[in-house]
C-alpha positions in Angstrom: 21.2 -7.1 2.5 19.4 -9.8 3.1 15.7 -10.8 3.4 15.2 -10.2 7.0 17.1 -6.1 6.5 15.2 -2.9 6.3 16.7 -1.1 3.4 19.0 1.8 4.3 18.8 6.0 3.0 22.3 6.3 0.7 24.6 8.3 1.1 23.4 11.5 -0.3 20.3 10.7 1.3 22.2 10.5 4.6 24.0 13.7 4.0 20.6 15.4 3.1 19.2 14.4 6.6 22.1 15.5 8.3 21.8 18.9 6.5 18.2 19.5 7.7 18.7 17.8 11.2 18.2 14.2 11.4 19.1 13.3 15.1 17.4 10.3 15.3 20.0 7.4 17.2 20.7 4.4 14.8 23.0 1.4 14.2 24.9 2.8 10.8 26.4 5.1 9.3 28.7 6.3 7.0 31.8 7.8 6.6 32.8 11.3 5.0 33.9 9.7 2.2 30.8 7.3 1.8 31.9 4.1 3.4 29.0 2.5 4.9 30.0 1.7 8.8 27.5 -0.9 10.5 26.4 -4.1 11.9 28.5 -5.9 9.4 31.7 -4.4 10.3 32.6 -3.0 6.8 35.4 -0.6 8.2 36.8 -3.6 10.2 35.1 -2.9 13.8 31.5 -3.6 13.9 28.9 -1.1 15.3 27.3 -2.5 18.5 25.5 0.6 19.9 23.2 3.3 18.4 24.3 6.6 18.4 23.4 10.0 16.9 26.5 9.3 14.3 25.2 13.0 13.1 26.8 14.7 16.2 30.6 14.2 14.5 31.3 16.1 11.3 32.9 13.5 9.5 29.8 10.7 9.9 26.4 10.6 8.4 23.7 8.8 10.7 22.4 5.9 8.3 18.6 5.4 9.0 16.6 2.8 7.4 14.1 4.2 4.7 11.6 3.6 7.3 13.1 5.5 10.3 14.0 8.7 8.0 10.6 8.1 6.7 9.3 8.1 10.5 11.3 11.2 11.2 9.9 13.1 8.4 6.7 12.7 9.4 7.4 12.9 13.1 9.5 16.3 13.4 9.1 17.7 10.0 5.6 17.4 9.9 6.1 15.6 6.5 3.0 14.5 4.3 2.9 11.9 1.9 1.1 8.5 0.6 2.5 5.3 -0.8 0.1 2.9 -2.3 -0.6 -0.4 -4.4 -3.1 -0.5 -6.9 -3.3 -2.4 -10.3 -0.6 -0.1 -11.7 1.9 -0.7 -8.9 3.5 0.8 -6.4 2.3 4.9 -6.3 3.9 7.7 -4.4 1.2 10.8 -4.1 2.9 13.7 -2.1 0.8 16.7 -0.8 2.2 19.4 0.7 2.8 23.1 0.7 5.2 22.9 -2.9 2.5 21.2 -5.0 1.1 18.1 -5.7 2.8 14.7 -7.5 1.9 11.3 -8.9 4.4 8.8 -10.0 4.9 5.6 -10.6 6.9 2.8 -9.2 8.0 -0.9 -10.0 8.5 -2.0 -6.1 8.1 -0.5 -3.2 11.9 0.7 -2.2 12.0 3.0 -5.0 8.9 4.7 -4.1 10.0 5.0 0.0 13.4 6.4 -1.3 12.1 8.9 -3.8 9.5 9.9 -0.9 12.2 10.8 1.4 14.2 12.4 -1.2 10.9 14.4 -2.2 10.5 15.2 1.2 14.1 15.9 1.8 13.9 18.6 -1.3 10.5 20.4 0.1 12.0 21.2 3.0 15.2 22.3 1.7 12.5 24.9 0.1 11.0 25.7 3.0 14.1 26.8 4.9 15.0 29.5 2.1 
């Protein structure tokens, strides 16, 4: 990745959205077995379109954080805060499930645990 690259859910994050409906059209994805197919060509043929990569059972749509992120909060009705203060980066998530503070040395970790938090409520929620 370089400088100029949003970073990108993982794999289990990928599968996760999948499982509760992520349809959102993007550049990656990756493959059943977790090969990451993109921009870059990794499984020899580059991806030039989007697509909803989620409509095939053996692909996983690869959103960056900030489009799962988007999608949370968009159809999932997802709440959460990420913040900087003298202790670094924070992640304080408020929804139905409880509350939770943590802490965070950059701001990556804290967007991926906040999907995965979010990811995790609402595999709650559908029970």
């Amino acid at each position: 990745m370089n400088d100029k690259q949003e970073p990108m859910v993982n794999f289990e994050q990928a599968k996760a959205l999948k499982a509760l409906g992520f349809n959102f059209e993007t550049l990656n994805c990756y493959t059943e077995d977790g090969n990451f197919w993109g921009q870059e060509g990794v499984l020899d043929v580059p991806v030039k379109t989007a697509n909803n990569w989620n409509r095939r059972l053996d692909l996983f749509s690869a959103p960056t954080v900030a489009l799962a992120l988007k999608w949370c909060r968009d159809v999932k009705s997802a709440k959460y805060d990420i913040y900087y203060d003298c202790f670094g980066w924070n992640f304080y998530f408020s929804g139905k499930h409880g509350n939770g503070y943590e802490d965070y040395d950059d701001l990556e970790s804290a967007l991926f645990d906040a999907v995965i938090a979010e990811i995790k409520r609402l595999e709650v929620g559908k029970e």
